[in-house]
mmCIF file of the N, C-alpha and C atoms, coordinates in Angstrom:
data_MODEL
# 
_entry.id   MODEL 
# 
loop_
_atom_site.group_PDB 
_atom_site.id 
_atom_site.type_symbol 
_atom_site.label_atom_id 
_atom_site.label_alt_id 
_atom_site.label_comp_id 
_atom_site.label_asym_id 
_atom_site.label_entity_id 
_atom_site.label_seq_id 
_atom_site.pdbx_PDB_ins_code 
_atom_site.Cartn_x 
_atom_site.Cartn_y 
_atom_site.Cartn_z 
_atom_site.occupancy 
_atom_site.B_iso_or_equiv 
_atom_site.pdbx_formal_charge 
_atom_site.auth_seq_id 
_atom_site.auth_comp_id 
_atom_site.auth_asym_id 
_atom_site.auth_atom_id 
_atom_site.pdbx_PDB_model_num 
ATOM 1   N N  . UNK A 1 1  ? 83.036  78.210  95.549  1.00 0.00 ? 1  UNK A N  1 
ATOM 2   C CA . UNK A 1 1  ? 83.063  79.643  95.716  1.00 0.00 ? 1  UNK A CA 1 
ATOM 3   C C  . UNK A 1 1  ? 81.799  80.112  96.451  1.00 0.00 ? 1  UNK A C  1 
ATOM 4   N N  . UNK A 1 2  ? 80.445  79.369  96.114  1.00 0.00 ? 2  UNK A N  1 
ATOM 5   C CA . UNK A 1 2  ? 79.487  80.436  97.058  1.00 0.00 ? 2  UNK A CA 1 
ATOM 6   C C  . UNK A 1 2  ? 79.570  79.720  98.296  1.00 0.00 ? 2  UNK A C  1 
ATOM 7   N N  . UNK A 1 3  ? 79.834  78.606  98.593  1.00 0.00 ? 3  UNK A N  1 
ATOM 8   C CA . UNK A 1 3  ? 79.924  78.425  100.123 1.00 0.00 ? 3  UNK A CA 1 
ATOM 9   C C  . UNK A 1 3  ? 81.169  79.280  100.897 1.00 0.00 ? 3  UNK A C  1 
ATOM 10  N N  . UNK A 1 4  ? 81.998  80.248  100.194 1.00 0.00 ? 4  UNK A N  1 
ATOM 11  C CA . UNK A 1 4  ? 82.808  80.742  100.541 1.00 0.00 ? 4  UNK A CA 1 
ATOM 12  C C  . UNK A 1 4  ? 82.049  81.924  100.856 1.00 0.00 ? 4  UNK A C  1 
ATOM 13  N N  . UNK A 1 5  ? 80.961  81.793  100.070 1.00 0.00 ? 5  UNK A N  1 
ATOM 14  C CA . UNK A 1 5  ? 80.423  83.510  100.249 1.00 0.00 ? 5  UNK A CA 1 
ATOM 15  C C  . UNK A 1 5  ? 78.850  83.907  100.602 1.00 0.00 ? 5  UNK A C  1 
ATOM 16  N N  . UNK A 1 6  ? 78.751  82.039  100.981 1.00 0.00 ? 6  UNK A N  1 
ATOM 17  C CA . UNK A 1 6  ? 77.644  82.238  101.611 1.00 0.00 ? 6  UNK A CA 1 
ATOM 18  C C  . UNK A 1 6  ? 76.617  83.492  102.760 1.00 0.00 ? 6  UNK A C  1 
ATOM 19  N N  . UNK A 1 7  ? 77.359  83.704  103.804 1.00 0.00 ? 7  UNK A N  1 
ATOM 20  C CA . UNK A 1 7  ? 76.771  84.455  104.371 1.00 0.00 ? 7  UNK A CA 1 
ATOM 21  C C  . UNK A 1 7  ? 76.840  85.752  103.794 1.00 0.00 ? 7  UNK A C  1 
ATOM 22  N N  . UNK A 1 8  ? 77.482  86.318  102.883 1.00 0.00 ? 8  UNK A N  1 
ATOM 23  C CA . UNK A 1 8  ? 77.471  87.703  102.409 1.00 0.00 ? 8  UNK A CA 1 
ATOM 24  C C  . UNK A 1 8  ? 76.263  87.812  101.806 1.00 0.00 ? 8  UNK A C  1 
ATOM 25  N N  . UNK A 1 9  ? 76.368  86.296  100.687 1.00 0.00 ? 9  UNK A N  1 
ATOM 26  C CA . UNK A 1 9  ? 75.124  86.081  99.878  1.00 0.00 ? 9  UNK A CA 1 
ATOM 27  C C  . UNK A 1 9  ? 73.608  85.934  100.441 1.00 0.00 ? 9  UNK A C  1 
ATOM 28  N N  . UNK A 1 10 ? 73.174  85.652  102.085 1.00 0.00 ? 10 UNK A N  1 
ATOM 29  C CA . UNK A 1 10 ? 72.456  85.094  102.690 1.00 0.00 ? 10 UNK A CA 1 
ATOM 30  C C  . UNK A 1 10 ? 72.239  87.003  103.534 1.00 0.00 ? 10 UNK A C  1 
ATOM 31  N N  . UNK A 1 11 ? 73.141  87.688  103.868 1.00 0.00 ? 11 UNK A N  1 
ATOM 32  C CA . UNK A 1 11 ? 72.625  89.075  103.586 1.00 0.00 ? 11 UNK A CA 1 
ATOM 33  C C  . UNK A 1 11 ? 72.520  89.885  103.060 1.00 0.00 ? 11 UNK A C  1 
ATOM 34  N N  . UNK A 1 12 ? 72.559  89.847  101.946 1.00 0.00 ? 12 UNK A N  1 
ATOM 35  C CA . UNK A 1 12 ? 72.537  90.806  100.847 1.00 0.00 ? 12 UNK A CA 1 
ATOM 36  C C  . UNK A 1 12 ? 70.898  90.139  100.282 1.00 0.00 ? 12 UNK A C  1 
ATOM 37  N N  . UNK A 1 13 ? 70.193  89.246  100.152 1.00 0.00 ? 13 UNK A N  1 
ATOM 38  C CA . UNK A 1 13 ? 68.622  89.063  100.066 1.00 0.00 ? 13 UNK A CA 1 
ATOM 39  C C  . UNK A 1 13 ? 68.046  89.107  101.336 1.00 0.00 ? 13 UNK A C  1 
ATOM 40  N N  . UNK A 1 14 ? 68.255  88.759  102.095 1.00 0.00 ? 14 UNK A N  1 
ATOM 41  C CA . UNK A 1 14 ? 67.460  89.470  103.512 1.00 0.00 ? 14 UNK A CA 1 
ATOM 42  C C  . UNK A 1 14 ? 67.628  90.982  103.844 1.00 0.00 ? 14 UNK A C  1 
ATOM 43  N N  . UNK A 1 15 ? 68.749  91.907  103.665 1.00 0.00 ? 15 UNK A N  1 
ATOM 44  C CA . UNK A 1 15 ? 68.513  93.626  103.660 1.00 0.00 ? 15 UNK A CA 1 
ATOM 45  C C  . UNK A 1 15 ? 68.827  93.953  102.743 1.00 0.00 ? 15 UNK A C  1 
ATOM 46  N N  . UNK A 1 16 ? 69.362  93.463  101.463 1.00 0.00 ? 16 UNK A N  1 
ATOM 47  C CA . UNK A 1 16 ? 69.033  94.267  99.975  1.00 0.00 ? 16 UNK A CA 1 
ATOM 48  C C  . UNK A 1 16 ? 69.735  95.291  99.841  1.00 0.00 ? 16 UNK A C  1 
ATOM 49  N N  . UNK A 1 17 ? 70.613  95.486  100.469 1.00 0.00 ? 17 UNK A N  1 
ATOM 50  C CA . UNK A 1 17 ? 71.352  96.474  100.523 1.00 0.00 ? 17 UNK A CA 1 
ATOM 51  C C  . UNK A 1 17 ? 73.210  96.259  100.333 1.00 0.00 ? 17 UNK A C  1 
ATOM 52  N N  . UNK A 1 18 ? 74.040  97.356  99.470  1.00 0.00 ? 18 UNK A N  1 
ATOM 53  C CA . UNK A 1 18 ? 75.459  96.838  99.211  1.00 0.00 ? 18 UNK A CA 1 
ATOM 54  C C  . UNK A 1 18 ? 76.228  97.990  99.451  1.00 0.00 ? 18 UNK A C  1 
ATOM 55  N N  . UNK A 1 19 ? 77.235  97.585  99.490  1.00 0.00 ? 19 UNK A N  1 
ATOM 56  C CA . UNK A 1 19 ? 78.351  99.110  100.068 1.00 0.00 ? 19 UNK A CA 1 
ATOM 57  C C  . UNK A 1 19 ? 78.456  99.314  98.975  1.00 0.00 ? 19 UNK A C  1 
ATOM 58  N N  . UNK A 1 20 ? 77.886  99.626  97.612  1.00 0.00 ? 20 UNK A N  1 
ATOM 59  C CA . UNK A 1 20 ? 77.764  100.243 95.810  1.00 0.00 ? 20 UNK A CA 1 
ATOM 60  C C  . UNK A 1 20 ? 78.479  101.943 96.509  1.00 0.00 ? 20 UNK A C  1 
ATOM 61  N N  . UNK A 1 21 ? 77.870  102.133 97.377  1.00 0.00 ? 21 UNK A N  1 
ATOM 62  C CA . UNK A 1 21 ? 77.392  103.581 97.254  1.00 0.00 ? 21 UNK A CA 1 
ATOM 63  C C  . UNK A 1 21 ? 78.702  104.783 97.971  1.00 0.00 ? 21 UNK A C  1 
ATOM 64  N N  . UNK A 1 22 ? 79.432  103.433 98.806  1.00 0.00 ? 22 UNK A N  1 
ATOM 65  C CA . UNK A 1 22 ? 80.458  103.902 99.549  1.00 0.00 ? 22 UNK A CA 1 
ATOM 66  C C  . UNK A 1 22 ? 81.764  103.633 98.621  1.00 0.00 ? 22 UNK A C  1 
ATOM 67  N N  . UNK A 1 23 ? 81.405  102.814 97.963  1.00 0.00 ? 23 UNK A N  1 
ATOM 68  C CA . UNK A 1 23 ? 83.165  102.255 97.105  1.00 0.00 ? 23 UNK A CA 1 
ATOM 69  C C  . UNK A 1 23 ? 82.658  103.136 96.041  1.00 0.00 ? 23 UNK A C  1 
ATOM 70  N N  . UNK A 1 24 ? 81.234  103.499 95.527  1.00 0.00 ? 24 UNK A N  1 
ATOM 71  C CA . UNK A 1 24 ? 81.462  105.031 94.374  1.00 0.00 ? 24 UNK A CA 1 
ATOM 72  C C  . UNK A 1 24 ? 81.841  106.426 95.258  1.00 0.00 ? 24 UNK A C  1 
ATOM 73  N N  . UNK A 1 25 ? 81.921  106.461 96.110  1.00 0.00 ? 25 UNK A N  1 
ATOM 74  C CA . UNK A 1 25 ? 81.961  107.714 97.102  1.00 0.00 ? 25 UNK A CA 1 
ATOM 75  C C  . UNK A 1 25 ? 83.789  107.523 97.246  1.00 0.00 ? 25 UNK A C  1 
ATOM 76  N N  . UNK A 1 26 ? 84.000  106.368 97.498  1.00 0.00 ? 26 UNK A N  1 
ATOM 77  C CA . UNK A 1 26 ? 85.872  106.414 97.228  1.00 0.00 ? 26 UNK A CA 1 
ATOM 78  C C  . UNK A 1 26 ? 86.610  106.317 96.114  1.00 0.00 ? 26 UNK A C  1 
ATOM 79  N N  . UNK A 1 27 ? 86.137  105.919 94.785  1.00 0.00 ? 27 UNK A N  1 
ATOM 80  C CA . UNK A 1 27 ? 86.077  106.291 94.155  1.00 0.00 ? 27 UNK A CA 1 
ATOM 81  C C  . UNK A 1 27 ? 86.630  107.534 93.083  1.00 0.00 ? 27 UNK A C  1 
ATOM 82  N N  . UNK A 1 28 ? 85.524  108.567 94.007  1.00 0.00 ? 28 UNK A N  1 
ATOM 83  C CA . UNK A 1 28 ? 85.852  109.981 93.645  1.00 0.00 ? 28 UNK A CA 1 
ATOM 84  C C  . UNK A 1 28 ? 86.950  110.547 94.555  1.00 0.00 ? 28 UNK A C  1 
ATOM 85  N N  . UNK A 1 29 ? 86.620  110.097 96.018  1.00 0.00 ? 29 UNK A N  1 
ATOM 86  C CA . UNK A 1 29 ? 87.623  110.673 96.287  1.00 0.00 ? 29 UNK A CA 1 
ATOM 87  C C  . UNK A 1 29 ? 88.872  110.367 95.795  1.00 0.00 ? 29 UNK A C  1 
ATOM 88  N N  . UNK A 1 30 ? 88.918  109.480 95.893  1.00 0.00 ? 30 UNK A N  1 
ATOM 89  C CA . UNK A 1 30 ? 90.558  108.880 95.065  1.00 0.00 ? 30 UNK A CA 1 
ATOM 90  C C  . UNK A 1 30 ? 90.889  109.551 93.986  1.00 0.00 ? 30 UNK A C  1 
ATOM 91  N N  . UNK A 1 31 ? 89.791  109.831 92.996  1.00 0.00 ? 31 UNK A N  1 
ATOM 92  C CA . UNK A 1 31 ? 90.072  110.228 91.419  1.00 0.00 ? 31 UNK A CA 1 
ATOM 93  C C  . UNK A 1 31 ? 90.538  111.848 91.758  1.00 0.00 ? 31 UNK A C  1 
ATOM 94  N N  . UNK A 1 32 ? 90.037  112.354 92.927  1.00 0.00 ? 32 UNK A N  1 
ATOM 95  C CA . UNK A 1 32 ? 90.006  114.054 93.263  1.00 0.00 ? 32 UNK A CA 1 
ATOM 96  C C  . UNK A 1 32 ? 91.789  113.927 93.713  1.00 0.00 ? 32 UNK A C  1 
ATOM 97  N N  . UNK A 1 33 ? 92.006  112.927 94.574  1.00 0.00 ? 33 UNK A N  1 
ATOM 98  C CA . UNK A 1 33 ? 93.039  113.268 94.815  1.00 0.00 ? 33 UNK A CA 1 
ATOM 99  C C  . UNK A 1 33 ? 94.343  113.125 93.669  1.00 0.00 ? 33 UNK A C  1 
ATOM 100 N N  . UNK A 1 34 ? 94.412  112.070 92.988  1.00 0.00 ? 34 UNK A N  1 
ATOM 101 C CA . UNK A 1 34 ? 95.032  111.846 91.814  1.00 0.00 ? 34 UNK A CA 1 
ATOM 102 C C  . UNK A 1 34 ? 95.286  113.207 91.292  1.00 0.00 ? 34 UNK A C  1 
ATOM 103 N N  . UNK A 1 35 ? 93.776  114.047 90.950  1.00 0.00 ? 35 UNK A N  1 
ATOM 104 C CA . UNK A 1 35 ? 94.192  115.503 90.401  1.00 0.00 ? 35 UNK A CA 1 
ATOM 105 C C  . UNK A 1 35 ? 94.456  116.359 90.911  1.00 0.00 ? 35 UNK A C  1 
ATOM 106 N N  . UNK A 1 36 ? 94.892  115.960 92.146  1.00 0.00 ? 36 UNK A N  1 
ATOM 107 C CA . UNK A 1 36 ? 95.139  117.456 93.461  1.00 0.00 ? 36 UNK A CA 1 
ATOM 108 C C  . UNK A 1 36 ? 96.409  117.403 93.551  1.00 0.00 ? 36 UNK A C  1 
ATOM 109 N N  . UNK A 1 37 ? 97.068  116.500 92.859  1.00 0.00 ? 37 UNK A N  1 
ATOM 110 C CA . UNK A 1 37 ? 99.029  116.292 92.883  1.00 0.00 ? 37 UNK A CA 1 
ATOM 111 C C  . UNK A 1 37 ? 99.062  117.918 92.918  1.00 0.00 ? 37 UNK A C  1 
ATOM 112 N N  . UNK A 1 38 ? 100.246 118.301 93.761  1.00 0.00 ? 38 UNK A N  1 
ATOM 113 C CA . UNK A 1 38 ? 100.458 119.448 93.552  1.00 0.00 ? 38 UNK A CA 1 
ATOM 114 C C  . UNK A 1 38 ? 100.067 120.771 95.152  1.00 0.00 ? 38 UNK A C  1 
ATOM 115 N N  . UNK A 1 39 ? 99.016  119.774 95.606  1.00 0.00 ? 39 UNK A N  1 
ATOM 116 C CA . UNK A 1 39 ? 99.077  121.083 96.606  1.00 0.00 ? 39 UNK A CA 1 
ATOM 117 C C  . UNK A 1 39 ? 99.246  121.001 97.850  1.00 0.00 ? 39 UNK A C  1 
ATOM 118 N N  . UNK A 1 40 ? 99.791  122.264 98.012  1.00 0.00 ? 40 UNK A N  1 
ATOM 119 C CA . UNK A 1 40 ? 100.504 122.234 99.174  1.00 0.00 ? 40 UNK A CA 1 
ATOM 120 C C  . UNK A 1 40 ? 100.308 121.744 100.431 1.00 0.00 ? 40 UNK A C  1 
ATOM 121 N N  . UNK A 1 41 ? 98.727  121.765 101.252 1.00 0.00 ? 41 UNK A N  1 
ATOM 122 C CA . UNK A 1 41 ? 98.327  121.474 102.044 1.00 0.00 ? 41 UNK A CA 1 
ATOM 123 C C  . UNK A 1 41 ? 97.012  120.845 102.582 1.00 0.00 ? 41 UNK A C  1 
ATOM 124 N N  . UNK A 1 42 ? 97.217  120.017 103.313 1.00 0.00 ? 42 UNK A N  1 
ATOM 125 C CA . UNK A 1 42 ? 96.223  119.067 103.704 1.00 0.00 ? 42 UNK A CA 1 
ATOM 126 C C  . UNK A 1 42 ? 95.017  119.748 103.880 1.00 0.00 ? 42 UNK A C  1 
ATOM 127 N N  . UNK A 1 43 ? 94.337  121.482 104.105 1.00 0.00 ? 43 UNK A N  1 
ATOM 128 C CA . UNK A 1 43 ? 93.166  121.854 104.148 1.00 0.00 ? 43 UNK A CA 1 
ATOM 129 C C  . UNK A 1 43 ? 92.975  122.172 102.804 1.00 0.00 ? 43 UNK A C  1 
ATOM 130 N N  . UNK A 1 44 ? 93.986  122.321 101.682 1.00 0.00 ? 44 UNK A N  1 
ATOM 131 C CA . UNK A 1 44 ? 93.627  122.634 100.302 1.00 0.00 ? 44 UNK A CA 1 
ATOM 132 C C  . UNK A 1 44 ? 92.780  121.344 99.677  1.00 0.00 ? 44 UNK A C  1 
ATOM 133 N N  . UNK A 1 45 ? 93.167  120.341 99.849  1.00 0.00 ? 45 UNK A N  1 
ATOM 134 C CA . UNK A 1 45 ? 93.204  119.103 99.859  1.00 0.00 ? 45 UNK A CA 1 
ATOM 135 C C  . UNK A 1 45 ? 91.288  118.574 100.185 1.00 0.00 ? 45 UNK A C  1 
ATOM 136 N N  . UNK A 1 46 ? 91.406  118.876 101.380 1.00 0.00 ? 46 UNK A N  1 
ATOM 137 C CA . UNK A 1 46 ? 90.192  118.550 102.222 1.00 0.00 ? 46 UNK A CA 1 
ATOM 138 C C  . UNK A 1 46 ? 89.076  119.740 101.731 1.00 0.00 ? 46 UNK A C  1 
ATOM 139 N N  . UNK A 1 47 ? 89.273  120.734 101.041 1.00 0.00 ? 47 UNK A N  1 
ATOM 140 C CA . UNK A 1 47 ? 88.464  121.546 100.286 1.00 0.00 ? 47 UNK A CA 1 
ATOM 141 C C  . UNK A 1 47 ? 87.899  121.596 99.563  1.00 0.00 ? 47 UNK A C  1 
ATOM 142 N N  . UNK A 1 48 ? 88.936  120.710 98.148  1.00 0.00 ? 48 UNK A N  1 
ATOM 143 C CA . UNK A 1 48 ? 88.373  120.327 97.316  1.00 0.00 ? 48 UNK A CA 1 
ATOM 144 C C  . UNK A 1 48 ? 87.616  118.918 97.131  1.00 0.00 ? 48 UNK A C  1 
ATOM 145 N N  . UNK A 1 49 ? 88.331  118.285 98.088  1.00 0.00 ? 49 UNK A N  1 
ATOM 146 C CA . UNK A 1 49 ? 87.061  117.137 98.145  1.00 0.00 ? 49 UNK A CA 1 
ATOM 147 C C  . UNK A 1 49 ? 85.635  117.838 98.614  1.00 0.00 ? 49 UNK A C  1 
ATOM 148 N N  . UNK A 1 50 ? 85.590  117.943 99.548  1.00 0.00 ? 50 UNK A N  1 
ATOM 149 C CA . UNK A 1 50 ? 84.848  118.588 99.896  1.00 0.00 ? 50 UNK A CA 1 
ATOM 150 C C  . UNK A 1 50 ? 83.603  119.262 98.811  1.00 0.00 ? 50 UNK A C  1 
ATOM 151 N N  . UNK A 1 51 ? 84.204  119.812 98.361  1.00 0.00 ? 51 UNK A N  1 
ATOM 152 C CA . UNK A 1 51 ? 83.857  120.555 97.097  1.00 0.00 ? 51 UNK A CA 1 
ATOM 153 C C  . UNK A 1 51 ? 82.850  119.826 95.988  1.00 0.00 ? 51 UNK A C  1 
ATOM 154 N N  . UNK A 1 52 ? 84.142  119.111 95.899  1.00 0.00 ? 52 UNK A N  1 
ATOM 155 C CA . UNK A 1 52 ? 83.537  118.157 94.508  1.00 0.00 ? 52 UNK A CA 1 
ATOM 156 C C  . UNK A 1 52 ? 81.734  117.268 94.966  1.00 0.00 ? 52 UNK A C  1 
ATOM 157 N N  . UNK A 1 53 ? 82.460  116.685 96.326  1.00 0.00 ? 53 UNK A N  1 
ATOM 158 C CA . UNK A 1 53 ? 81.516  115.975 96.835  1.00 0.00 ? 53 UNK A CA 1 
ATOM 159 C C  . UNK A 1 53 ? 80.093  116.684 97.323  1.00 0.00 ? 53 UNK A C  1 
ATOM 160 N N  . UNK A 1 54 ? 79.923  117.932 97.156  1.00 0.00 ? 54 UNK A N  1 
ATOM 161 C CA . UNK A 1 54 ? 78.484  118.546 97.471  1.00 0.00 ? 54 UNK A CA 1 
ATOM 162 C C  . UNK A 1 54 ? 78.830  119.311 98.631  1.00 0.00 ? 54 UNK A C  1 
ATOM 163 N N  . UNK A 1 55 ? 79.574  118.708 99.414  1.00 0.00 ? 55 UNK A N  1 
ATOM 164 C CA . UNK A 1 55 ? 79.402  118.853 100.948 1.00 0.00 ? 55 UNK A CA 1 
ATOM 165 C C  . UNK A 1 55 ? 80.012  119.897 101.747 1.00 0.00 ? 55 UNK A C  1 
ATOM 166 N N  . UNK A 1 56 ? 80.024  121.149 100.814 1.00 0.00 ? 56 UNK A N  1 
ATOM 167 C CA . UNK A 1 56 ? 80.929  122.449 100.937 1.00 0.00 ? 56 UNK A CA 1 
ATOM 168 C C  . UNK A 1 56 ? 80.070  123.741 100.007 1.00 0.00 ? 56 UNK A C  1 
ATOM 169 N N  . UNK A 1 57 ? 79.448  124.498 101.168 1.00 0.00 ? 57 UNK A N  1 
ATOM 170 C CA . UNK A 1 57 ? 78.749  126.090 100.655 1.00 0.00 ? 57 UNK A CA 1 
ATOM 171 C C  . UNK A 1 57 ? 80.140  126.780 99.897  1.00 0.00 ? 57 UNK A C  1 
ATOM 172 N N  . UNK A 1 58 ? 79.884  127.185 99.009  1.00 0.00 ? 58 UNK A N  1 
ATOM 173 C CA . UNK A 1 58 ? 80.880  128.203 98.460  1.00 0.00 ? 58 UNK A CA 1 
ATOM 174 C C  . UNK A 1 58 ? 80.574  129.301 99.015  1.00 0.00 ? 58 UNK A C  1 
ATOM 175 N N  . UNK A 1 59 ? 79.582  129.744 99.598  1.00 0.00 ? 59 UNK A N  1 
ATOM 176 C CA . UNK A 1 59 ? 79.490  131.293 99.919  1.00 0.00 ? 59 UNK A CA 1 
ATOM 177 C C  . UNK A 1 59 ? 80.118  131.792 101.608 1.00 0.00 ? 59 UNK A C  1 
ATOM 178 N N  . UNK A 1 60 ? 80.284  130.523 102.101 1.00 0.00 ? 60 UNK A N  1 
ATOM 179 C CA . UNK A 1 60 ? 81.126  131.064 103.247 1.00 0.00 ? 60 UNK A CA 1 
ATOM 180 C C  . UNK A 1 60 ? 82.252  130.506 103.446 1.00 0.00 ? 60 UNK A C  1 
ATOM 181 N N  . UNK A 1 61 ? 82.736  129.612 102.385 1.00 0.00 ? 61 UNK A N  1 
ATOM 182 C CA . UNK A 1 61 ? 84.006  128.852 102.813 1.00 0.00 ? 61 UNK A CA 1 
ATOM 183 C C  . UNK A 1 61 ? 85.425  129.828 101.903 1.00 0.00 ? 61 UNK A C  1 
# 
């Protein structure tokens, strides 16, 4: 198995770094959409992600 996964393993200690942050970021979105059954349209949709995720002012949207 790690010679299968050697090179993942061989960069992940040279930049220390893991996609953690993107598969928790889908994640939510996934879990948002699960609870969005129900609406009607793809900008309702894209709102509340939006929303949830930080990445939306309430005061002008």
């Amino acid at each position: 198995m790690l010679e299968n996964r050697l090179q993942g393993l061989q960069n992940y200690l040279k930049h220390r770094i893991t996609n953690a942050a993107s598969e928790g970021r889908n994640s939510r979105v996934a879990r948002i959409i699960a609870n969005a059954r129900g609406l009607r349209t793809f900008i309702a949709l894209r709102t509340r992600v939006l929303f949830f995720l930080g990445k939306l002012n309430p005061s002008i949207a």
